[in-house]
N, C-alpha and C positions, 0 to 999 in steps of 0.2 A: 802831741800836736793838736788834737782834737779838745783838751781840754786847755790849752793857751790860746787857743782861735775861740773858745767858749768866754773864757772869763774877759777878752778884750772884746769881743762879739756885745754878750749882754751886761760886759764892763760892772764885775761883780771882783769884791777883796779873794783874796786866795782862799783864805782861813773858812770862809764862806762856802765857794764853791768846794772847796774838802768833804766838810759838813754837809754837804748838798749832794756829792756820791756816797758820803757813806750812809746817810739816811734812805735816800732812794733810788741808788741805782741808777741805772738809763732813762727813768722817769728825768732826773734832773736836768736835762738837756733842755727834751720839750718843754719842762715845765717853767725854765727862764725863760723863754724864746717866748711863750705866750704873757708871764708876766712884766714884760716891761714892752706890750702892746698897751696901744690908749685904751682904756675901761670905756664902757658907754656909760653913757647916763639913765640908770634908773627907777622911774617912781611907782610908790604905791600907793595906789587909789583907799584912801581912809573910807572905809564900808561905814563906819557911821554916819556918813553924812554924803556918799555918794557913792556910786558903782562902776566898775570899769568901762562898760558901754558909755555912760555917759557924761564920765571923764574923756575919755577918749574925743569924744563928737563937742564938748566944749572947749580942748584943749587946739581942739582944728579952727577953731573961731577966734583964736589966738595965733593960729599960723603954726601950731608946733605939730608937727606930726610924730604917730606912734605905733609901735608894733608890737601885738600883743605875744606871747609864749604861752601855751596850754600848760605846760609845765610849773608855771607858775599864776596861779588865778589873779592874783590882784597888782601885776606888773604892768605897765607898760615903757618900753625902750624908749627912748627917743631914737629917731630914724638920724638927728644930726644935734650935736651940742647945742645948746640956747642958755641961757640964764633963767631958767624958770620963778626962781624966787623972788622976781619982780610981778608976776603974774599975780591977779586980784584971786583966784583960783587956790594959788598957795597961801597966801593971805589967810584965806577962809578958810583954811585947813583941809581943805578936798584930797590936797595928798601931800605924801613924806617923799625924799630923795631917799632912795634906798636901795645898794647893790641886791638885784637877784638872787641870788646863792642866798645871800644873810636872811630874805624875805621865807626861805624855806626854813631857819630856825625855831623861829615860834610857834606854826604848826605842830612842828619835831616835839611837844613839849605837850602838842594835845589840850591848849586848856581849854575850858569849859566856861562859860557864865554859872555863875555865881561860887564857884571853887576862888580857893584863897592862895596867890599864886606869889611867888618869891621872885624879883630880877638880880640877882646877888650883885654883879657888876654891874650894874645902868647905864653910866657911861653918860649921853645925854638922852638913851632913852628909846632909840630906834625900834628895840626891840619891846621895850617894855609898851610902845604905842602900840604897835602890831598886835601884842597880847591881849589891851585894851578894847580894840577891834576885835579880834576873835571871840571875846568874853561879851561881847554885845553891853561894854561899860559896867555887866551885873558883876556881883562877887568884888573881891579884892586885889589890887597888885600890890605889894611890898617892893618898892624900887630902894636898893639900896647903893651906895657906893661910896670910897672914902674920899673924895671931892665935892663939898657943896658946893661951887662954881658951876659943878657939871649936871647936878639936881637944880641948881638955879635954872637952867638953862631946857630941862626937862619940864620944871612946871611951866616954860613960854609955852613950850611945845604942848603941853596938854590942852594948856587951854586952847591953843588956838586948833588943833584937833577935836574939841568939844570930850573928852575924856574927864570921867570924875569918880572912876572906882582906883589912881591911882596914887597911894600914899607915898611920900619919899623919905625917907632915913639916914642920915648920916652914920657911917661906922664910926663911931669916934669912941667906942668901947666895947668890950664882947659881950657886954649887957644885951646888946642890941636884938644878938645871933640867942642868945640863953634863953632871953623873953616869947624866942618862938619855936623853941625847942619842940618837933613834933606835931607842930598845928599846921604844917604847910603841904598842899595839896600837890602842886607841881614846882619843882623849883628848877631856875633856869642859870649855868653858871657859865658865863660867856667870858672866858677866860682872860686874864692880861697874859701875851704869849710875845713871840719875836715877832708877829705880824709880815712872814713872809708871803703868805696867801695874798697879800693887799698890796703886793707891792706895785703895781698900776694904779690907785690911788695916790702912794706916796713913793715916789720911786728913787728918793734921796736916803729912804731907811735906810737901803743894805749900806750905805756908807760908815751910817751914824750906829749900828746895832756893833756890839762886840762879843767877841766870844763871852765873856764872864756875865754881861749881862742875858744871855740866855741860858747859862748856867744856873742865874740868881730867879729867871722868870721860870724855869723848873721848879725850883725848891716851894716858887709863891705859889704856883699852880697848883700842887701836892697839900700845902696847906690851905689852899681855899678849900678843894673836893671834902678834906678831912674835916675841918671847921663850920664847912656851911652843912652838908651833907645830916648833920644832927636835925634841920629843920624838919627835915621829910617825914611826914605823919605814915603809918603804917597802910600798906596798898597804894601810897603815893609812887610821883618820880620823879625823877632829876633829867636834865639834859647839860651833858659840858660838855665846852661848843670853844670850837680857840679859830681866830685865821692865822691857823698856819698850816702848812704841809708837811710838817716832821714829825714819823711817829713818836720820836719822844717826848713829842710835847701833847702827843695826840694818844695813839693805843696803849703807847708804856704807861704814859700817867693812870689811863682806866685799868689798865690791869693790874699797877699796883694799889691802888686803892683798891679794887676788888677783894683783894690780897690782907688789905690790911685791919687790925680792929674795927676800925671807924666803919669798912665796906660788908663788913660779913654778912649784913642784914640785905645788902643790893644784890640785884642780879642783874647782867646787861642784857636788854632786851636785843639792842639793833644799835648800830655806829655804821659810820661812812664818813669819807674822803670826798670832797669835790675837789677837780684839779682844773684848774683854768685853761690847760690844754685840751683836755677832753670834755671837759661842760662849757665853754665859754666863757663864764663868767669868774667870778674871786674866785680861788682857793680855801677852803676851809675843811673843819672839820667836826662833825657833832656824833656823840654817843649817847643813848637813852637809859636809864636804869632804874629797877622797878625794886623798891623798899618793900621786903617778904612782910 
């Protein structure tokens, strides 16, 4: 009864919510019930070029109000939806739109100014900006990903973020991955996953995802860790980071890579779950590992 009143409730495929008990148990209830509530809107104040106090006090001179989280230093909420990317504010690069939860990964990852840092996935770079931030622009980022559409769209965002330690690479052969066999200080692998975590950004996924393609985004997962994992210089780390909430896409995958040739040299420092139920924010999940 309880799980035909659920899947019409938060109007989820069967095959889905299956998958969604056998992965997590009674977590799966709460955890739809929160994910298909509206997300807030959240940005973060680019530290290069300004601070949250004073994001904050110029963003009320625009009318938009915000609320900060201790939990996260360079967040601020918006108290109600607005269109901020008309604002002369974002223009100038003062800050990125960026879910909370995600803004705790690049910390996760620890870099440093002037360390030479890997984005394996980029995407269009949210993360790879944050790093740039953290890195106070010194050192290097290696943003890579197999879409230059998506690196196009990373170098707008750089520049208008004032960023210039980050280089971008196309994967368009394994050359790319060979040439830095070992040189790479922290590397960050923010995984292609089913993106169940996110599904209050996109709430049409659970429609459009099907069983065999998370089948097939397992297999690619397993081979990213395997493949990129070679970059990581000795005493460096990695962090794979997926949004989703299934451990098999999340602890199974670290453990089998632990497990396998390619991991023998890693050891996991620290992993965690956020669950949008119990943190408020996206769903995701990030592991740290530290190359002996």
């Amino acid at each position: 009864e309880v799980r035909n009143n659920r899947k019409m409730r938060e109007s989820i495929p069967d095959w889905l919510d299956e998958m969604g008990i056998a992965e997590l148990g009674n977590l799966w209830d709460q955890e739809m019930t929160a994910l298909n509530e509206q997300a807030p809107v959240v940005l973060r104040a680019n530290t290069l070029k300004t601070n949250i106090a004073s994001l904050k006090e110029q963003l009320i001179a625009e009318e938009v109000l915000t609320t900060t989280n201790e939990r996260f230093p360079n967040a601020l909420i918006l108290n109600e939806r607005t269109n901020v990317f008309r604002t002369k504010l974002f223009m100038d690069g003062l800050f990125e739109v960026q879910d909370a939860g995600s803004q705790l990964i690049a910390p996760y990852l620890d870099p440093k100014p002037g360390e030479r840092i890997m984005d394996a996935c980029a995407g269009a770079g949210g993360k790879a900006l944050h790093l740039a931030a953290m890195m106070e622009n010194k050192g290097q980022i290696i943003a890579t990903d197999i879409y230059q559409s998506k690196l196009n769209e990373l170098k707008r965002r750089t520049r208008r973020a004032g960023v210039h330690n980050i280089e971008t690479r196309l994967l368009d052969s394994t050359k790319v991955i060979k040439k830095l066999n070992g040189k790479i200080d922290g590397l960050l692998i923010d995984a292609p996953c089913s993106g169940l975590g996110v599904l209050r950004r996109n709430p049409d996924a659970k429609w459009k995802l099907q069983p065999d393609f998370i089948e097939k985004i397992k297999e690619t997962q397993q081979e990213i860790l395997q493949s990129y994992s070679r970059v990581v210089k000795s005493g460096g780390r990695m962090v794979y980071a997926t949004c989703s909430i299934f451990p098999s896409e999340n602890e199974m995958q670290v453990e089998k890579f632990l497990k396998s040739e390619a991991g023998t040299d890693f050891e996991l420092e620290d992993s965690q779950t956020l669950y949008a139920h119990r943190d408020g924010y996206d769903g995701f999940f990030m592991a740290r590992m530290k190359k002996k």
